[in-house]
C-alpha positions in Angstrom: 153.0 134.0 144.6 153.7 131.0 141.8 153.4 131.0 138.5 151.2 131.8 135.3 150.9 131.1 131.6 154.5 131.8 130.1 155.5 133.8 133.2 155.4 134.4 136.7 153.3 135.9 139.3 154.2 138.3 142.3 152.1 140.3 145.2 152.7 143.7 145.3 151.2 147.1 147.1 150.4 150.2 145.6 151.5 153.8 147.2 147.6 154.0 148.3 147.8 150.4 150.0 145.8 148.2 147.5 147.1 144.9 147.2 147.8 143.8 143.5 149.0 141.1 141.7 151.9 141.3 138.9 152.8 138.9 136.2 155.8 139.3 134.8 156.0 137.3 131.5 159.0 136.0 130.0 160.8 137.8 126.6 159.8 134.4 124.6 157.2 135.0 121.1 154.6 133.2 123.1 155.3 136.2 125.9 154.5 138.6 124.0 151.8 137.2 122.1 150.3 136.5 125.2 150.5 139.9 126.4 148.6 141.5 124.0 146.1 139.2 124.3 146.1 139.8 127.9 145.6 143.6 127.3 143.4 143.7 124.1 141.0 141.6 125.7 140.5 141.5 129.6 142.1 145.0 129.3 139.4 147.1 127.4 135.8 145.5 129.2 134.9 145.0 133.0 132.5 142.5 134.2 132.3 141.8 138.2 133.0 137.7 137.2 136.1 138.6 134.9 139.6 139.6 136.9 140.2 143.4 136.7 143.5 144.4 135.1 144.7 147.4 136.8 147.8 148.5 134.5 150.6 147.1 132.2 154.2 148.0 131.4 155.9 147.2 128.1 159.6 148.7 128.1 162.1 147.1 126.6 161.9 143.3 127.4 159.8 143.7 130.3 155.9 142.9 130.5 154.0 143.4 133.2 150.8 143.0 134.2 148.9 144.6 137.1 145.6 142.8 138.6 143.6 143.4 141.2 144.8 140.6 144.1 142.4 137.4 144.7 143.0 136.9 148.4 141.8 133.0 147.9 143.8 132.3 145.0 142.9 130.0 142.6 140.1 127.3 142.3 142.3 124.3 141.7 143.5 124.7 145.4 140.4 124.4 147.3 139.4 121.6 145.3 142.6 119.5 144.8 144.6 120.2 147.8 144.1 119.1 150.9 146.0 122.1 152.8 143.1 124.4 151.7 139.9 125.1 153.3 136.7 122.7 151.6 134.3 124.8 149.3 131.0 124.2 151.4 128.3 123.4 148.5 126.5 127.1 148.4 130.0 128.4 147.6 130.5 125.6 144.7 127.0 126.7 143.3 127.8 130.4 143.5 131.2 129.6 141.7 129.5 127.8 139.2 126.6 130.6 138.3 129.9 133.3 138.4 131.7 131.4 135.9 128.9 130.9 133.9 127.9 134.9 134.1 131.4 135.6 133.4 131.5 133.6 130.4 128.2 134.6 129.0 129.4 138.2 128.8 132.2 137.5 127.0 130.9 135.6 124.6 127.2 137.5 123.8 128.0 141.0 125.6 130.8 142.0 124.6 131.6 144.7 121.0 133.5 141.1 120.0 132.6 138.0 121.0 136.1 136.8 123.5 136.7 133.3 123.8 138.7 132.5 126.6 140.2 129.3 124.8 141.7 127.8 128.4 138.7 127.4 131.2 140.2 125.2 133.6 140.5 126.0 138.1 143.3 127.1 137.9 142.1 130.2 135.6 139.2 130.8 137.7 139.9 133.0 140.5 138.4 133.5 144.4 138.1 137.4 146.5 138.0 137.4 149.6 134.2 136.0 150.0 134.7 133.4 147.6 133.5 135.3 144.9 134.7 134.0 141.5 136.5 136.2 138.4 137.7 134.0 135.1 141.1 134.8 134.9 144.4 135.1 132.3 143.2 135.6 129.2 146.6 134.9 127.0 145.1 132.4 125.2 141.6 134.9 124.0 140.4 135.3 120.4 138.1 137.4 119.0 135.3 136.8 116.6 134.2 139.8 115.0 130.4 139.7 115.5 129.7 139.0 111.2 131.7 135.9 111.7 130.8 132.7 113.6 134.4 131.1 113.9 138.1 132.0 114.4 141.4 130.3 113.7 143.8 130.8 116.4 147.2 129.2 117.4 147.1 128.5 120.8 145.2 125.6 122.3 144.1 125.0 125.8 144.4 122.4 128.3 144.6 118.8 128.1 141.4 117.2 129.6 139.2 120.6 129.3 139.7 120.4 125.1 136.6 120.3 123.1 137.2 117.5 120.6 136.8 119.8 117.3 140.4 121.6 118.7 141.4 118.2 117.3 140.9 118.6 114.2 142.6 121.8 114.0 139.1 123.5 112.6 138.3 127.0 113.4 136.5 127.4 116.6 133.5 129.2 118.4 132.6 129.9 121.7 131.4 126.4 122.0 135.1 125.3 123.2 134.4 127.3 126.3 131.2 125.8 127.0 132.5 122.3 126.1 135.5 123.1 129.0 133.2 124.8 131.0 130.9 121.6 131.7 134.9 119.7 132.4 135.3 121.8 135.4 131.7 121.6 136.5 132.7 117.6 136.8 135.6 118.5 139.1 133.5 121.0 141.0 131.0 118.4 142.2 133.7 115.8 142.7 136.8 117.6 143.9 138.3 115.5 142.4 140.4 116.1 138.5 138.9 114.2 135.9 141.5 111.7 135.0 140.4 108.6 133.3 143.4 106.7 135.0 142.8 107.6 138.5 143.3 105.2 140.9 142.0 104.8 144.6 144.9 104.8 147.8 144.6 101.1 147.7 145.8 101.2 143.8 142.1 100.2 142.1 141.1 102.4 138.8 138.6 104.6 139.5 135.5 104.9 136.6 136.1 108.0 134.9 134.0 110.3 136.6 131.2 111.6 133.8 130.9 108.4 133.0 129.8 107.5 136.7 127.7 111.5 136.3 125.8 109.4 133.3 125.3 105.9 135.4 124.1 107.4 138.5 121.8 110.0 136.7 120.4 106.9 135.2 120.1 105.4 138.8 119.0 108.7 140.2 121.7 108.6 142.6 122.9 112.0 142.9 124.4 111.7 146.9 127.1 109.3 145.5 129.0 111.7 143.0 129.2 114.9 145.4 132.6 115.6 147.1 133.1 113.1 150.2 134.0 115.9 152.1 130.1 117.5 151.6 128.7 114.4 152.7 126.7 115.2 156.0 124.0 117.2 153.9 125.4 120.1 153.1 124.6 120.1 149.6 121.5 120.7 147.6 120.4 117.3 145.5 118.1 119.4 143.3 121.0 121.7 142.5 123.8 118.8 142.4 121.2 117.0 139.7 121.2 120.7 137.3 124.9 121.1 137.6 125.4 117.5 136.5 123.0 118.2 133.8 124.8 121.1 132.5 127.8 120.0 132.9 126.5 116.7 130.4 124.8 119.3 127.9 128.3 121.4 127.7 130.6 118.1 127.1 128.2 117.3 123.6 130.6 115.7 120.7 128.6 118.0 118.3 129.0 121.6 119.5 125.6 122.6 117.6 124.0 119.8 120.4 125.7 122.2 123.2 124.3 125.7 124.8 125.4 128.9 124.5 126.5 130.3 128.0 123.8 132.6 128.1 121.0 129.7 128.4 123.6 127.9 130.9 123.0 130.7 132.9 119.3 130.7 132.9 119.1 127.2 133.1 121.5 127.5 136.7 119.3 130.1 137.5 116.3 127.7 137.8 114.4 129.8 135.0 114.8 127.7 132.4 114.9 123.4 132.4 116.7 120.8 130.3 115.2 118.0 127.7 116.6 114.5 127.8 120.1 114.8 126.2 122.0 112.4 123.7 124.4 111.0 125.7 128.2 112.1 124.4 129.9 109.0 122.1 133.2 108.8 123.5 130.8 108.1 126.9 128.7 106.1 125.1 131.5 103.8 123.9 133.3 104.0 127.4 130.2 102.9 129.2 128.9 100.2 126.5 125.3 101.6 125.6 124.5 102.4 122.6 124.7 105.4 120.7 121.6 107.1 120.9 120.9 107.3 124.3 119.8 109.5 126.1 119.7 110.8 130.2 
């Protein structure tokens, strides 16, 4: 099927015909450490937004691990690459409130609070209807609920990294909600957020939650959905929240940022959002002054 964090990633059948998926990780220290993260976490809690693990094996070198199959793979697909099918916008939206639920529990539900310490598409992963389940969990750490912070050696992704991973601090569930509002950008846009991306004719491209920030400013919502969802089929009231969140989640100051559980209401339409300072490294990108707000 491809391949996963330190490993790689097979279909498989069962003797009673359910469809699984099996990742097989390699016999490196980084293997195995993330295979009992793997188990430890996803492994002892179920939530319908958080991918089922059915089973593991740990003999000798081998370790495997059984998960319930996503017939629609992962989320980077359907919004990168053009060979799959386009995420119509009520899809997008339902993705959104699923990662969002999924996170949430993790984080506030859960005996420990679980940070998933790599939200990015490709962890996210699509059933059959589209439905969304946060996926590989090598990278989780647990904060016992008497502490507020955790060290923890591994590090996400490039371009989804809240800035205090920087400073090699110990983190909170705010890193989640910081990549969390990163992959709300590309679910609008459908596009990766890459601050040197260029158009097919070779001219840069404004990074785009810098242009989220400008046209919020203009009220011009219609511009930053995906061109593919541009004959109405989105909601601009919904496309405006998202946008929102995504702005409140990317704060410099992770005390300025929600916890997932008010993400979820706000998504929900049952709670709104107060003007917002706008992040610095976007405030020095798009020359206004620190300070403001939209």
């Amino acid at each position: 099927m491809g391949t996963g964090g330190f490993g790689s990633v097979y279909k498989g059948v069962l003797s009673d015909s359910t469809t699984i998926a099996v990742k097989r990780l390699d016999g490196t220290r980084q293997g195995e450490k993330q295979f009992r993260a793997e188990v430890s976490s996803i492994g002892l809690i179920q939530h319908v937004n958080l991918v089922k693990l059915i089973g593991f094996c740990s003999q000798g070198d081998n370790r495997l691990l059984v998960y319930e199959h996503m017939l629609n793979g992962s989320l980077d697909g359907h919004l990168f690459k053009s060979s799959e099918s386009v995420l119509n916008w009520d899809i997008r939206y339902k993705i959104v409130l699923g990662i969002a639920r999924g996170l949430s529990y993790l984080h506030q539900s859960c005996r420990d609070c679980i940070i998933h310490c790599d939200v990015k598409p490709e962890n996210i992963l699509l059933d059959a209807s589209f439905f969304p389940k946060v996926a590989d969990f090598g990278m989780a750490a647990f904060v016992g609920r008497n502490f507020s912070r955790v060290l923890t050696t591994f590090r996400g992704t490039v371009g989804y990294l809240a800035p205090e991973w920087l400073s090699g601090v110990a983190i909170t569930p705010k890193v989640d909600v910081y990549s969390f509002g990163m992959v709300l950008f590309e679910i609008i846009s459908g596009k990766r957020n890459l601050p040197e991306a260029c158009t097919s004719n070779g001219d840069p491209v404004e990074y785009y939650p810098v242009q989220v920030i400008n046209k919020l400013c203009e009220g011009d919502m219609q511009s930053l959905v995906d061109p593919q969802l541009l004959h109405g089929d989105f909601d601009l009231e919904q496309v405006e929240r998202v946008c929102k969140v995504a702005l409140w989640c990317i704060q410099d100051n992770e005390s300025d940022r929600p916890a997932m559980g008010e993400v979820v209401r706000v998504l929900e339409g049952l709670q709104e959002i107060n003007m917002l300072p706008m992040p610095k490294l976007l405030a020095a990108i798009t020359g206004r002054p620190n300070g403001t707000s939209v």
